[in-house]
N, C-alpha and C positions, 0 to 999 in steps of 0.2 A: 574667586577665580573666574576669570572669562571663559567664554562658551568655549570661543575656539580653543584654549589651554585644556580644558575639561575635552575637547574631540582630540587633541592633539595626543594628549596621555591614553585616553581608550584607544586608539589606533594603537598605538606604537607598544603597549601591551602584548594585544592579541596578533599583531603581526608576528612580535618577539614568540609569543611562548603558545599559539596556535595559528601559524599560517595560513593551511587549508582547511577549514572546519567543513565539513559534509552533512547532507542530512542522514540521519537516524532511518531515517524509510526507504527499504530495500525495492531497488527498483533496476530495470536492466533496458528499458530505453525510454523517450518520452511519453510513451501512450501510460507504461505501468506507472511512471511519475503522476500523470498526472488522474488517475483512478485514485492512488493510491492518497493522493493531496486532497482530491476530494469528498478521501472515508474517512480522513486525519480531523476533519474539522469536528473540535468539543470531544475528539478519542484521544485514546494515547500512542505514540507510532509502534509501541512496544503490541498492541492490541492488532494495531493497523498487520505489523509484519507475520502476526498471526492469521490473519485471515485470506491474503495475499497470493499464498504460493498455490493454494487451489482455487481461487476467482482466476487466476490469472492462468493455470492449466484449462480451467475451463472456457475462459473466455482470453485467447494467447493474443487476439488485435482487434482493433476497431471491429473490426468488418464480423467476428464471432459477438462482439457484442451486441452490435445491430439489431442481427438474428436473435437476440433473446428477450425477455421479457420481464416487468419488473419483478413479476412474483418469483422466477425464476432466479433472479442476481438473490432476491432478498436470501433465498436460498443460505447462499455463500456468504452473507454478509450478516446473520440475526446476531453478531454478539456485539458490535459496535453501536455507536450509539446513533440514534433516528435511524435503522436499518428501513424502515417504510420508505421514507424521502430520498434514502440515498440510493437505493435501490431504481428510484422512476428517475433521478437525474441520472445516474450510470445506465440506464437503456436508454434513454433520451438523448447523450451525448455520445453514446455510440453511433446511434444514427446521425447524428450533424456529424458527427468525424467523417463521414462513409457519404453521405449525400450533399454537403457541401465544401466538402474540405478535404474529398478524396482520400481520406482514411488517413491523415497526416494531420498531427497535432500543430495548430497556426504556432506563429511566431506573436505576431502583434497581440498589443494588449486590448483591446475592443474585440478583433477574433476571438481571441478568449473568453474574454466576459460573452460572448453570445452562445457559447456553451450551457447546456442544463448543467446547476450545481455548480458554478464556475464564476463567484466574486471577481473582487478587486484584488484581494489578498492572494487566493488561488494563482490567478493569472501572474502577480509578480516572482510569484514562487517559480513559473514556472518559465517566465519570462528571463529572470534571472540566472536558475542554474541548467537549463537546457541550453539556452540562446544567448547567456552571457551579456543579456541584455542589463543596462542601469535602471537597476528596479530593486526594490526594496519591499518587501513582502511585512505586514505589521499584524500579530497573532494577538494574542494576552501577553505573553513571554517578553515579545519586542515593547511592545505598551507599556507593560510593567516596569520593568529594567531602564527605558532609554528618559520614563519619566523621573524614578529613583535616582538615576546615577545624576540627572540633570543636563543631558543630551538635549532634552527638551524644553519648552517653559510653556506653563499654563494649555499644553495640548490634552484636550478632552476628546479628541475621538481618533481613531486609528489612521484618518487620512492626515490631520493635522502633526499627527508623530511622523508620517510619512513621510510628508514635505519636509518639517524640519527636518532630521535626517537625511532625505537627499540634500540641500544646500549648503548641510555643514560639513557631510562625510567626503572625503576624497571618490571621486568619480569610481575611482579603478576598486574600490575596496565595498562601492553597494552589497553585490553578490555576497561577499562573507560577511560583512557584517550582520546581514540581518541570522548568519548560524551562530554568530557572535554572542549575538543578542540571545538568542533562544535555547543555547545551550547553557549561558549562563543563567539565564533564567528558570530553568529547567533545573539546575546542580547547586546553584547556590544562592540567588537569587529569587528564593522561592515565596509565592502570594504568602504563607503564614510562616513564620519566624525564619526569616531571610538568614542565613547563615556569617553577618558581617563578621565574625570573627575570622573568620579563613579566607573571608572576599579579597581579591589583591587590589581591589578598584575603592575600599572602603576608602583610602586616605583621603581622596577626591570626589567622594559620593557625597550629595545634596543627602539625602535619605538617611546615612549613616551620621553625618553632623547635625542633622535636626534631631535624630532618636539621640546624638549623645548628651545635644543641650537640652530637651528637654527632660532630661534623665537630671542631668546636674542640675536643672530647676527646681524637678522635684522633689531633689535630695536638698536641695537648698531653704526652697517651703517646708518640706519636714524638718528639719534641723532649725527652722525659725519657731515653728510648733511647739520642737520638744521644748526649747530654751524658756518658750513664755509658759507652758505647764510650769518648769521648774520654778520660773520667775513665780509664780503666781502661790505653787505651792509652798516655796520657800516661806515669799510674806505668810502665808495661812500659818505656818509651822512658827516664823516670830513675833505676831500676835496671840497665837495660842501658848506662847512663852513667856512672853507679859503677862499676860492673865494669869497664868500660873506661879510667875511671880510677885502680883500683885495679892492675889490669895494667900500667900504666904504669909507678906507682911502683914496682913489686914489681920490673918488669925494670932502672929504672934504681939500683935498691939491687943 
């Protein structure tokens, strides 16, 4: 199958049977998005939206965060994961909110990246589903999935899935795709025994035709295995019938 056949059927999927996918991280305008994006990395959002609704009473916009200090976030934040780090980037980017950027989360993507805590990935996240911008955010989930289904080829690091994916996906559909990606990777999709039995994407999946042929390969080396045992056993069983026919005659001569 060619690429574009293989993007043409993943589009036409999730437009059909998930139009608007959203993210999982409960948020009520860009500043909480983008706290919230930057407690998500290596947690779970289900963790994330547990921690949330009191960081975010306590620190309600940029300008309270400013005012606080890391030991202070760490506070609010000890049960996610690296709460040390995440803790000095969230005081840290409360102030550039508030002294360079007038307490308004930027648009552009380099703005963002000069944020504390604020990647490549963070920034299209937030590039994308605030500002609608054509961006494409690439986590494990997106990595994962867009290498398996074979969206991708031979991309070994998160910007190289990036790119391919912007050049193949249709312009208009960046933004969801990458919830595309992450939801399915997330529900069926999964790093240890990928659920292809229920997957709607298996017909078309690179991933799913290599585990079914090397499955039929190895059912094929075993079934080549048993055959030569039998083979082998078989001769042992009519030589050892000669012989015991040959003792036969020998004793009734």
């Amino acid at each position: 199958m060619l690429k574009a056949e293989r993007y043409r059927h993943f589009v036409d999927y999730f437009i059909k049977n998930q139009p608007t996918p959203v993210t999982e991280l409960h948020y009520n305008n860009p500043y909480q998005l983008l706290v919230a994006v930057i407690l998500s990395a290596q947690c779970t959002d289900k963790r994330i939206n547990q921690v949330t609704p009191a960081l975010f009473e306590r620190f309600p916009d940029a300008g309270s965060l400013a005012q606080s200090t890391p030991e202070e976030v760490f506070t609010y934040i000890r049960s996610v994961s690296y709460p040390n780090n995440k803790a000095k980037h969230l005081a840290g980017m409360g102030k550039m909110l508030v002294e360079v950027f007038n307490g308004q989360v930027p648009s552009g993507l380099d703005d963002l990246q000069k944020l504390p805590g604020v990647g490549r990935k963070t920034a299209n996240v937030i590039a994308s589903v605030i500002f609608d911008a054509p961006a494409i955010a690439v986590d494990t989930h997106v990595f994962r999935v867009a290498n398996r289904i074979g969206l991708t080829t031979r991309a070994r690091t998160p910007l190289a899935v990036e790119l391919q994916l912007m050049e193949y996906l249709p312009k208009e559909t960046l933004g969801v795709a990458h919830h595309w990606l992450i939801l399915h990777g997330r529900y069926i999709c999964v790093a240890r025994s990928p659920k292809c039995e229920i997957c709607p994407l298996s017909w078309f999946c690179k991933y799913y035709q290599q585990i079914n042929t090397e499955t039929a390969l190895q059912k094929a080396e075993a079934l080549k295995i048993r055959k030569a045992k039998d083979a082998k056993k078989k001769k042992a069983l009519n030589v050892m019938s000669k012989q015991l026919a040959k003792r036969s005659v020998d004793k009734d001569i």
